[in-house]
BAKOLKE-48133 format. One record per residue (C-alpha): residue in three letters; x, y negated, z negated. Coordinates in nm, 2 decimals, decimal comma. Layout:
BEGIN
<lumba><aa>ALA</aa><c1>X</c1><c2>Y</c2><c3>Z</c3></lumba>
...
# end
This chain:
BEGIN
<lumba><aa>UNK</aa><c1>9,50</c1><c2>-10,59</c2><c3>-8,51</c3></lumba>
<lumba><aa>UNK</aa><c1>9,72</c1><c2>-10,90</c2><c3>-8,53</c3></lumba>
<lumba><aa>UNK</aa><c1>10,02</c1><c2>-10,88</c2><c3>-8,81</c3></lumba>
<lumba><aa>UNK</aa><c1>10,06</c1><c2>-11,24</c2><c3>-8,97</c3></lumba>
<lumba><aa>UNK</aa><c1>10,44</c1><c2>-11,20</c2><c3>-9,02</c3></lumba>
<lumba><aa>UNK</aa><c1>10,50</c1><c2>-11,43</c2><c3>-9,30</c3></lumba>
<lumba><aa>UNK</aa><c1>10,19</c1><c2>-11,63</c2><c3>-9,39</c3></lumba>
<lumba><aa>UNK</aa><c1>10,03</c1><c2>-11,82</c2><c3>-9,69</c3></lumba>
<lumba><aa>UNK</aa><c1>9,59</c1><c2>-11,87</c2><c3>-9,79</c3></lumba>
<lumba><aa>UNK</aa><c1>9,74</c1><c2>-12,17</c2><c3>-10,02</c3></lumba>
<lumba><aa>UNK</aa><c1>9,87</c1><c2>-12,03</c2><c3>-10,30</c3></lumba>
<lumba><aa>UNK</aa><c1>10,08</c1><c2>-11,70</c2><c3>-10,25</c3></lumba>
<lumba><aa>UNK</aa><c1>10,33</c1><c2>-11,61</c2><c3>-9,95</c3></lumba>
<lumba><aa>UNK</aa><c1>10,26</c1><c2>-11,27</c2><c3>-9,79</c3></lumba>
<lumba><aa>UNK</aa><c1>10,43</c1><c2>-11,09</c2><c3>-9,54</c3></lumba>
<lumba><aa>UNK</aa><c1>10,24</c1><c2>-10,89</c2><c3>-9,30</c3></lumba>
<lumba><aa>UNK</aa><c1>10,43</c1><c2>-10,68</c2><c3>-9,03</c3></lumba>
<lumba><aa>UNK</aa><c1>10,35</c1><c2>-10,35</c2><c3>-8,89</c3></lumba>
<lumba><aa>UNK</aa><c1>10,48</c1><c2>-10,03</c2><c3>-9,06</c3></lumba>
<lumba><aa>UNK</aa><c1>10,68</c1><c2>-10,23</c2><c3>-9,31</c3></lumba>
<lumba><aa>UNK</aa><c1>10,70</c1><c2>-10,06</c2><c3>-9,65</c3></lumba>
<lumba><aa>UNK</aa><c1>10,58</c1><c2>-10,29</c2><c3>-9,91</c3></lumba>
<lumba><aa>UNK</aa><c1>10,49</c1><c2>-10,35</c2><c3>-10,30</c3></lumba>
<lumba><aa>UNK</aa><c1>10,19</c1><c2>-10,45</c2><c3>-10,38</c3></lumba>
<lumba><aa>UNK</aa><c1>10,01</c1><c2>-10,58</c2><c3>-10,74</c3></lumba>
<lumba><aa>UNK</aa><c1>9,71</c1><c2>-10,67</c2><c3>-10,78</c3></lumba>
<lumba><aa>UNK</aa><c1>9,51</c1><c2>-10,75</c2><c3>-11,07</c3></lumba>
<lumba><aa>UNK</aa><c1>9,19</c1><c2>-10,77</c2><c3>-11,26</c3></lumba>
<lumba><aa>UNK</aa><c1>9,10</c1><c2>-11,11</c2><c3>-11,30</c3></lumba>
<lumba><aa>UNK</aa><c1>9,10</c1><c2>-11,22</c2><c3>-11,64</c3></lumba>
<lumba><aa>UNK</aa><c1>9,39</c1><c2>-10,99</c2><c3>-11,71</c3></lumba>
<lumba><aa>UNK</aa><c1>9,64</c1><c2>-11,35</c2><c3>-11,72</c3></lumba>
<lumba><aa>UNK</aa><c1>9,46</c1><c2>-11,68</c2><c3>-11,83</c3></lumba>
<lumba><aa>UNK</aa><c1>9,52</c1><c2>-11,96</c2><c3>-11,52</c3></lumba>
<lumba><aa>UNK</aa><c1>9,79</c1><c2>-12,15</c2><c3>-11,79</c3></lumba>
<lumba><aa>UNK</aa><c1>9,98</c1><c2>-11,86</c2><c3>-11,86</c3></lumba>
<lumba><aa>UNK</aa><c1>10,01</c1><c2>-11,71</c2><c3>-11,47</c3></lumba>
<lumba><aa>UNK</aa><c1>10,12</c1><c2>-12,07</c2><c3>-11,38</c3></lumba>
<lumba><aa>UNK</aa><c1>10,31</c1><c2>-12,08</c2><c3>-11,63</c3></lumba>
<lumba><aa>UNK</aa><c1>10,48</c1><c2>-11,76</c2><c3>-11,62</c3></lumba>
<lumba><aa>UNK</aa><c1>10,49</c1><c2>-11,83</c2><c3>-11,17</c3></lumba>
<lumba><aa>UNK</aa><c1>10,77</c1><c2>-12,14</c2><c3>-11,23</c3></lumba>
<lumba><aa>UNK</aa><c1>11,02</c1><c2>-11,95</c2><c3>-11,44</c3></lumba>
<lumba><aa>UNK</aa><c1>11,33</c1><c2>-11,82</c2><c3>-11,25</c3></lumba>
<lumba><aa>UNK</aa><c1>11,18</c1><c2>-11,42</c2><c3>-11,28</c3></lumba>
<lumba><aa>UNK</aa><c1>10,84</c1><c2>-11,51</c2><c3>-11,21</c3></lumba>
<lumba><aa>UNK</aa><c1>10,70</c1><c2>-11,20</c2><c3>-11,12</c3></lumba>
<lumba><aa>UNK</aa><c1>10,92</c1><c2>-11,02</c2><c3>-11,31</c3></lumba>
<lumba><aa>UNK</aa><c1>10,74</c1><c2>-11,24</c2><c3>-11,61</c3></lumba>
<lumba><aa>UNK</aa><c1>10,39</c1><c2>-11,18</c2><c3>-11,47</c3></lumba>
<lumba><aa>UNK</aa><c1>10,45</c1><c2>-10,80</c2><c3>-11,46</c3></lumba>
<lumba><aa>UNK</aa><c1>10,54</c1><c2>-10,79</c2><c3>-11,81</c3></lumba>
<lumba><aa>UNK</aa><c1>10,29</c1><c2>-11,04</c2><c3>-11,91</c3></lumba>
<lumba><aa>UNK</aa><c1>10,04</c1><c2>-10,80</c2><c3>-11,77</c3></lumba>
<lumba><aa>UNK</aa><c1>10,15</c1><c2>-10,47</c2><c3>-11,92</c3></lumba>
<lumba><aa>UNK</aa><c1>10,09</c1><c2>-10,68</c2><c3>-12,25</c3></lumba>
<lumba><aa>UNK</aa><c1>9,74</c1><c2>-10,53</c2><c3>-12,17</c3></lumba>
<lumba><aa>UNK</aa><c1>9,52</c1><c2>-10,90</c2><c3>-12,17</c3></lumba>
<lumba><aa>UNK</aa><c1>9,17</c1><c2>-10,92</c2><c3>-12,06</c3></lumba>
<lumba><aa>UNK</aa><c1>8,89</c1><c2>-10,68</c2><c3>-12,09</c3></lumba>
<lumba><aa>UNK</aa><c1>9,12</c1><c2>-10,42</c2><c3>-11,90</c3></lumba>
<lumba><aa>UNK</aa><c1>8,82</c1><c2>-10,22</c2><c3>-11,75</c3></lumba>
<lumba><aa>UNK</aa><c1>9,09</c1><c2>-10,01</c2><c3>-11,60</c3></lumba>
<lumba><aa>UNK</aa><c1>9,13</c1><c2>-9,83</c2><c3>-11,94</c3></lumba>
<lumba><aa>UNK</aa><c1>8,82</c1><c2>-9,67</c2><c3>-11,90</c3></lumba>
<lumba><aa>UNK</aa><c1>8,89</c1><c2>-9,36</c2><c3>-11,70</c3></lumba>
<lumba><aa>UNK</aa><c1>8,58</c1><c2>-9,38</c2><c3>-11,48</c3></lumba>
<lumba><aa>UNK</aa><c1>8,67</c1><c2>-9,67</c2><c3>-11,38</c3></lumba>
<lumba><aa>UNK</aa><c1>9,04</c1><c2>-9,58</c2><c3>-11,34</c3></lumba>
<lumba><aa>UNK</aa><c1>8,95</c1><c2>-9,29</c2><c3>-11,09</c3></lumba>
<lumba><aa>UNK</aa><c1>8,75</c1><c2>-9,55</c2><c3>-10,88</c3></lumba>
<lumba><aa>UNK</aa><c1>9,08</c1><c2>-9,80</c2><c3>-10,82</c3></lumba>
<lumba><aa>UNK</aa><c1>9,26</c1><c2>-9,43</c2><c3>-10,75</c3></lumba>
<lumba><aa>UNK</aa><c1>9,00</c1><c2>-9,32</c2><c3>-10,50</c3></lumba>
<lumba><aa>UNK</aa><c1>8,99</c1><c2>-9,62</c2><c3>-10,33</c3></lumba>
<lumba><aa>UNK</aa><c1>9,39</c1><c2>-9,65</c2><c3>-10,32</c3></lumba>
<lumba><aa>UNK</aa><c1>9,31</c1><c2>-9,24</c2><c3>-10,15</c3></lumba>
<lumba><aa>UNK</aa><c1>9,06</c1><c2>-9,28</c2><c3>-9,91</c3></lumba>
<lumba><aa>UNK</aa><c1>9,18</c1><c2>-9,42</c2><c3>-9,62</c3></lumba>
<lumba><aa>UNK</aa><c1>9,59</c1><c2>-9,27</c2><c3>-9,72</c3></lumba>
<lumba><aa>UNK</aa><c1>9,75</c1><c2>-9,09</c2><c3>-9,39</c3></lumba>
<lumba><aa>UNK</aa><c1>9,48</c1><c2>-9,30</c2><c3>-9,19</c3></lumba>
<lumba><aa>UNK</aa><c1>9,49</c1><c2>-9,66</c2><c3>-9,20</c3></lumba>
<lumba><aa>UNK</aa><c1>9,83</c1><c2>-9,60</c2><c3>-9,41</c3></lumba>
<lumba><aa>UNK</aa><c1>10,08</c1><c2>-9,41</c2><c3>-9,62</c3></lumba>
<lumba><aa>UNK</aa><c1>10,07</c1><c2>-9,37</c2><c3>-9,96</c3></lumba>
<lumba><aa>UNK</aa><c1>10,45</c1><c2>-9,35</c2><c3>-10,12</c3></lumba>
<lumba><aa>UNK</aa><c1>10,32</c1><c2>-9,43</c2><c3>-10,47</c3></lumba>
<lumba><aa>UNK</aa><c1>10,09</c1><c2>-9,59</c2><c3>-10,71</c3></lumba>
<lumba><aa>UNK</aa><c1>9,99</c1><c2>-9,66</c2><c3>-11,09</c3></lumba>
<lumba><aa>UNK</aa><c1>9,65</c1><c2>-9,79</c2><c3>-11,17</c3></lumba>
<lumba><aa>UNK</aa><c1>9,70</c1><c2>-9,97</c2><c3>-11,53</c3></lumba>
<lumba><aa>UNK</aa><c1>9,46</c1><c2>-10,10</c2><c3>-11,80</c3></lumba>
<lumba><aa>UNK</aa><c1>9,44</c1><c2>-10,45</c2><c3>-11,61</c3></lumba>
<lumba><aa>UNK</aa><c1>9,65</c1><c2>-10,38</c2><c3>-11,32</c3></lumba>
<lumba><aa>UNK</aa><c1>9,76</c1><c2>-10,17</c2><c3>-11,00</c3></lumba>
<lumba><aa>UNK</aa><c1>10,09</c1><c2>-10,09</c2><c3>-10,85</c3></lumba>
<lumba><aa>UNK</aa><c1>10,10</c1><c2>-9,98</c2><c3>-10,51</c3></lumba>
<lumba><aa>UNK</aa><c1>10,40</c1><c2>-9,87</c2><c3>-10,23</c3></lumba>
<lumba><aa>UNK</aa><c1>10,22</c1><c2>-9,88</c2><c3>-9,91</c3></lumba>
<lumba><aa>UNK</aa><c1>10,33</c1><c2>-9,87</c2><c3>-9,54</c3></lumba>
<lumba><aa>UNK</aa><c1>10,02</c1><c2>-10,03</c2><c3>-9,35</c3></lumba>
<lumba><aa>UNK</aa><c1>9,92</c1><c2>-9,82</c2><c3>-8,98</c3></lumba>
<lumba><aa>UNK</aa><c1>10,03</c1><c2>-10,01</c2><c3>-8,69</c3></lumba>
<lumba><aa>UNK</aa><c1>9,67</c1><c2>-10,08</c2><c3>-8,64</c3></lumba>
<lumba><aa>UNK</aa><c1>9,61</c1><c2>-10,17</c2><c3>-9,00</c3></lumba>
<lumba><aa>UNK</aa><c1>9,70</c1><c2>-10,57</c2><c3>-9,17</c3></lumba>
<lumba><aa>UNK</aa><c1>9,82</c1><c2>-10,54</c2><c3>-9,53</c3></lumba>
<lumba><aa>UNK</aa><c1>9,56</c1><c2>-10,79</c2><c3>-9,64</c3></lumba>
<lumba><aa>UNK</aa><c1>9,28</c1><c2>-10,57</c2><c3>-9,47</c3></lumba>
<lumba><aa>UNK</aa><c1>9,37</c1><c2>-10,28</c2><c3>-9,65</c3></lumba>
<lumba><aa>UNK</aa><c1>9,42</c1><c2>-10,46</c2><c3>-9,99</c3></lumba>
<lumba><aa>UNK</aa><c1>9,11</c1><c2>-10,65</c2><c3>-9,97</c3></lumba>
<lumba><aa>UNK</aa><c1>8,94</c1><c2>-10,32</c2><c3>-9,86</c3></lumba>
<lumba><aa>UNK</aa><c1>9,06</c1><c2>-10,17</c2><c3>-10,19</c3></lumba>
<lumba><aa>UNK</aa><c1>8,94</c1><c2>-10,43</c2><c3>-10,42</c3></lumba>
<lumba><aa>UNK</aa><c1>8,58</c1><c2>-10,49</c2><c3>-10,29</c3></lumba>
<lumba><aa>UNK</aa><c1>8,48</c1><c2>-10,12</c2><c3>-10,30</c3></lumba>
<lumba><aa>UNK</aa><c1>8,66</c1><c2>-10,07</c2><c3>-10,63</c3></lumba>
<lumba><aa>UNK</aa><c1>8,51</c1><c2>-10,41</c2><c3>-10,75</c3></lumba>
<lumba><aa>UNK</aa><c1>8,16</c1><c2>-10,32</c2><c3>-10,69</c3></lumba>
<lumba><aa>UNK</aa><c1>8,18</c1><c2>-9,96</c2><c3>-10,83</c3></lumba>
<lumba><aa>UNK</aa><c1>8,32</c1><c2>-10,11</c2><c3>-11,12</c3></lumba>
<lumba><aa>UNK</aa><c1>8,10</c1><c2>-10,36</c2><c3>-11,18</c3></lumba>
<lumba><aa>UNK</aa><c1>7,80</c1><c2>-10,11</c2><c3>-11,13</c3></lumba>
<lumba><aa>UNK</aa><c1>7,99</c1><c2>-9,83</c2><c3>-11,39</c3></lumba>
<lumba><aa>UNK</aa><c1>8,00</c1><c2>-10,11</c2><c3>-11,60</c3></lumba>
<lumba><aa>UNK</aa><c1>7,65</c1><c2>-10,31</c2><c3>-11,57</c3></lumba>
<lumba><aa>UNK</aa><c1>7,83</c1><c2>-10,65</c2><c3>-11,51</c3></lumba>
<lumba><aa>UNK</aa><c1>7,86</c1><c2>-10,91</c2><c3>-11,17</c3></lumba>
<lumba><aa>UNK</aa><c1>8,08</c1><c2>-11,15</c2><c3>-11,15</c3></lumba>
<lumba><aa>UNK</aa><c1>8,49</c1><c2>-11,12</c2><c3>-11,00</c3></lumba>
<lumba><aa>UNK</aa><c1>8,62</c1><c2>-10,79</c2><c3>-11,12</c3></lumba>
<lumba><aa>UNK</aa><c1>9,00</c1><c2>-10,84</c2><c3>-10,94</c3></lumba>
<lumba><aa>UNK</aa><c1>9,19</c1><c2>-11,19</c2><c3>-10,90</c3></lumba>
<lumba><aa>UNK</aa><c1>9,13</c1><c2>-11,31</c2><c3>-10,56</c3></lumba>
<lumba><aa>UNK</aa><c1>9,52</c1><c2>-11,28</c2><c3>-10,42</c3></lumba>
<lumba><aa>UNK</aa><c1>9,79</c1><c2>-11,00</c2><c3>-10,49</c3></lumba>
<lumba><aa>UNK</aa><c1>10,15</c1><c2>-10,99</c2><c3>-10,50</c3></lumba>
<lumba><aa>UNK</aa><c1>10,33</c1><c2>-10,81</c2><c3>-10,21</c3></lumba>
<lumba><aa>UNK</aa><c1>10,71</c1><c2>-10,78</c2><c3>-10,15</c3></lumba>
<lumba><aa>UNK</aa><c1>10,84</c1><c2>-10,58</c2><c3>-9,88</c3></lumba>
<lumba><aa>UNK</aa><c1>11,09</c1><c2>-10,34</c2><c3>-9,92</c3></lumba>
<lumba><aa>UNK</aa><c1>11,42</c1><c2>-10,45</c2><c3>-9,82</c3></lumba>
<lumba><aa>UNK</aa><c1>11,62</c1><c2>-10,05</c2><c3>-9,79</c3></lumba>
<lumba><aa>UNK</aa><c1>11,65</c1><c2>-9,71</c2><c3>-9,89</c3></lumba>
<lumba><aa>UNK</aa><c1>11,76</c1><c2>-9,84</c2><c3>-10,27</c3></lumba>
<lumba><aa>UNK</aa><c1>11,54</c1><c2>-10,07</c2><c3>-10,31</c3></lumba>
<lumba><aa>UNK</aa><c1>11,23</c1><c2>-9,82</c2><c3>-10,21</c3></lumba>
<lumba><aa>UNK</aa><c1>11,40</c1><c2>-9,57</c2><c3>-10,45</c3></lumba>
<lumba><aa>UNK</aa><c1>11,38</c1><c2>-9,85</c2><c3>-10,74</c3></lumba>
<lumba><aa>UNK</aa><c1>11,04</c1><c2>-9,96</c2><c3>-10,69</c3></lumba>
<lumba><aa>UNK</aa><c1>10,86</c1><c2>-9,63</c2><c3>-10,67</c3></lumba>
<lumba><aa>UNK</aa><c1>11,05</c1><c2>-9,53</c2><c3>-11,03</c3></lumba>
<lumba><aa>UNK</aa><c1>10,96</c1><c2>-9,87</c2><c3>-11,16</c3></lumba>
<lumba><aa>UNK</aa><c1>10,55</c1><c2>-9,82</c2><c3>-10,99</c3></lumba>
<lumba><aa>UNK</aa><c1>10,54</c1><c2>-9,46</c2><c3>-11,15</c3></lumba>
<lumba><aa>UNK</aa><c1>10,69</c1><c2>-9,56</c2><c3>-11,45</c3></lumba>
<lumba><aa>UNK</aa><c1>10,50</c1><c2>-9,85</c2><c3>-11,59</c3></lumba>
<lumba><aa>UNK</aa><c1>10,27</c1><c2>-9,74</c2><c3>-11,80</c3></lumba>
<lumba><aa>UNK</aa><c1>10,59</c1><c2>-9,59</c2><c3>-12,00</c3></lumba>
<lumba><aa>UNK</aa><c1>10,72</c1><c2>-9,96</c2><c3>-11,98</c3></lumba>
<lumba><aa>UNK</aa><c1>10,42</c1><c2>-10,08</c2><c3>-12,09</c3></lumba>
<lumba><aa>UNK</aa><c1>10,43</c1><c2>-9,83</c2><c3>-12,43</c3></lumba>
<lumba><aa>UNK</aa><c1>10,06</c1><c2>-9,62</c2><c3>-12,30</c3></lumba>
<lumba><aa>UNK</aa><c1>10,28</c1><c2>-9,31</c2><c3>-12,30</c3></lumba>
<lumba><aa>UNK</aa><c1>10,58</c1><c2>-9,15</c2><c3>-12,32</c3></lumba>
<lumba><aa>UNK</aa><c1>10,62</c1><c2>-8,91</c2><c3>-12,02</c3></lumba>
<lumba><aa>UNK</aa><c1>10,52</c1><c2>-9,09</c2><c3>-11,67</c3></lumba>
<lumba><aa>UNK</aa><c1>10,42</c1><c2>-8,72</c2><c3>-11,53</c3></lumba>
<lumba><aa>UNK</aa><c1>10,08</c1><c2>-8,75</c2><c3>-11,79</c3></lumba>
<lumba><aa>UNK</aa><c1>9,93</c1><c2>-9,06</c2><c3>-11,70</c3></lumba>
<lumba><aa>UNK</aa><c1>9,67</c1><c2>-8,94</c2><c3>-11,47</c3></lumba>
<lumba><aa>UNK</aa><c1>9,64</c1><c2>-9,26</c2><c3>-11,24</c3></lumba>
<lumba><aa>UNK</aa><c1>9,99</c1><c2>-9,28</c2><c3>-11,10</c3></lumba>
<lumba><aa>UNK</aa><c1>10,13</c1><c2>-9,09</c2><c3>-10,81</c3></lumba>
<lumba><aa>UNK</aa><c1>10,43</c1><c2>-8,93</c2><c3>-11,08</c3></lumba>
<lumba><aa>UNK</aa><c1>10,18</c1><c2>-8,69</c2><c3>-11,14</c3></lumba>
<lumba><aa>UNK</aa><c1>10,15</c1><c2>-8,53</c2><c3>-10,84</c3></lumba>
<lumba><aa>UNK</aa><c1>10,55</c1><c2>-8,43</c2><c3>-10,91</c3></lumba>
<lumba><aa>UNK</aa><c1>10,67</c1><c2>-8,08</c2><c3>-11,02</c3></lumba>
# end
């Protein structure tokens, strides 16, 4: 498998390197209108602004219905301790959170895409629709230390307390805080 390193499709920079930690969002795709995610991409905190503009819960946010919920969680599972590691996730209404360390063997871009065409056509089935389910590119940061994996992963497992969905992280039931004592 051949790591990209830093690398672009157009519109988004990615980096891609073996075994890095990184954060990853991806989202459903009428969860921000095109205006409002270009708009929201040119201010200072851009993705700090998108994150929040997508925990305002817009779009149809198929992810509320648990069904579908359990699909993006199964398909963030399958492949965990194979093709990578798991360190923490949170599906939302209308988005996902993921902190992933790809396999050595394993692009991140591969195993994102991988996640969001099975999930996309189980969801579509569940729900008797066609069309794009997620938006075509994602968000990824990698994770720069020890304190910066520490804040992610509490930010990740606590968003949908952010977000006002509830008020103890350890009940949402498509998050990685629940698997905690």
């Amino acid at each position: 498998m051949i790591h990209k390193g830093w690398h672009s499709r157009g519109y988004l920079p990615h980096f891609d390197s073996p075994e890095t930690i990184q954060f990853v969002t991806f989202r459903l795709a009428d969860s921000l209108s095109r205006a409002v995610a270009e708009s929201l991409a040119k201010r200072p905190d851009g993705l700090a602004a998108i994150d929040d503009g997508l925990d305002g819960g817009h779009g149809a946010c198929w992810l509320r219905d648990p069904v579908v919920a359990d699909i993006a969680q199964s398909a963030l599972l399958h492949f965990d301790g194979l093709r990578y590691r798991l360190l923490a996730w949170c599906v939302m209404p209308n988005h996902v959170h993921v902190v992933v360390e790809p396999g050595a063997s394993h692009n991140l871009g591969a195993i994102v895409h991988s996640w969001k065409s099975f999930s996309a056509n189980q969801a579509n089935r569940i729900l008797a629709r066609s069309g794009p389910f997620w938006h075509r590119d994602y968000f990824d940061r990698y994770i720069r230390d020890e304190g910066h994996l520490e804040r992610t992963v509490d930010y990740v497992e606590n968003n949908p307390v952010k977000a006002g969905l509830i008020p103890d992280a350890v009940k949402w039931p498509w998050s990685s805080r629940r698997l905690l004592p």
